[in-house]
C-alpha positions, 0 to 999 in steps of 0.5 A, a space after each residue: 851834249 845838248 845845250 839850250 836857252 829857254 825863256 820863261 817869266 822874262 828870264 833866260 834859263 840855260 840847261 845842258 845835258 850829256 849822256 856819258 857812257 850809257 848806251 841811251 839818255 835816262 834823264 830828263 828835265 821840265 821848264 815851263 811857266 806855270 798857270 799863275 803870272 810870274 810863276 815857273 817850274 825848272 825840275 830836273 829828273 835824274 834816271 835810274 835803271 832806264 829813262 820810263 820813271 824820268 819821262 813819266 815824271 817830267 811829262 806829269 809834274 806840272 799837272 800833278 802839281 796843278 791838282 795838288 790841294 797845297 798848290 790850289 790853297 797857294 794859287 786862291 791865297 796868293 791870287 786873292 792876296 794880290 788883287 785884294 790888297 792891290 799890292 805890287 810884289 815889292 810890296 808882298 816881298 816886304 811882308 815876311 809873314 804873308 810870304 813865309 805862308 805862301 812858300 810854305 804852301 809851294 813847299 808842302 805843294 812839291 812834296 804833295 806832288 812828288 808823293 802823288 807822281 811816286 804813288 802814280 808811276 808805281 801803280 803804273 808800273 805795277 797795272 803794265 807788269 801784272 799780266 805779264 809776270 802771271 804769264 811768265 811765272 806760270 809758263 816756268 811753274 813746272 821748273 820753279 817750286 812755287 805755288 803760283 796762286 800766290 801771285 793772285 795777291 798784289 803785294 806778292 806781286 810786287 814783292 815777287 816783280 820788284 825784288 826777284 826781277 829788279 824792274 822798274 827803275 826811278 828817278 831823283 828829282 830836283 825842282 824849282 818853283 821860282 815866283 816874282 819874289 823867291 825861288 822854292 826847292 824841293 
């Protein structure tokens, strides 16, 4: 079991892990502050058929996030909002309209994300595999009755990879994305 305390936007976040009877971890987990004061990301990768889609994961949501648009428009409007009207964040938590805007925009920016890392690791996946699926499927072709020109098409590819070897993994992801005012899953 692995228990730590990590500090972030001046709060104490607790996380504990324990492998249970795999032969090897397959889930992982992101705590960091974010490029924006009072802002942080607690996210929680839940691995599936191996650890690959869970640290590829973790080790890129926060840039992924960083160049999402939805993140971008949250980061200009709630920074703008904040120097323009000089407000303190009492202030912007007593102005619903402004903050269901901005929450709305963190929300659509975890699902733009999580979208982007999906398309990102299955290319990923995909680019690692090809070469070596075209060498593996030619060196049995004289025992598999198959016409291996087709796996010169990537949808076949992946169709051929993924439900006849079943490789490849994932992960369910769960994160946080706590501002100065509201906590944001996704």
């Amino acid at each position: 079991m692995d228990v730590k305390c990590d500090a972030i936007s001046g709060h104490l976040v607790g996380h504990s892990s324990i492998q249970g009877w795999r032969s090897n971890m397959e889930d992982k987990h992101v705590i960091e502050d974010l490029n924006l004061a009072g802002h942080s990301i607690l996210g929680v990768f839940d691995g599936h058929n191996g650890s690959e889609c869970s640290l590829y994961c973790s080790a890129n949501i926060v840039n992924t996030l960083y160049n999402s648009k939805k993140w971008k428009e949250y980061k200009n409007k709630y920074t703008e909002y904040m120097t323009n009207k000089n407000k303190s964040h009492q202030q912007l938590h007593n102005e619903n309209e402004k903050l269901k805007e901005l929450n709305t925009l963190i929300g659509q920016a975890i699902v733009e994300t999580y979208i982007t890392l999906d398309e990102e690791y299955y290319n990923t996946v995909i680019n690692l595999y090809n070469n070596e699926l075209i060498h593996y499927a030619k060196s049995f072709q004289p025992k598999i009755k198959f016409d291996i020109n087709f796996l010169n098409n990537k949808t076949d590819i992946h169709d051929y990879f993924f439900q006849d070897f079943m490789v490849g993994g994932g992960c369910t992801a769960v994160c946080a994305i706590i501002t100065p005012t509201h906590v944001i899953v996704g």
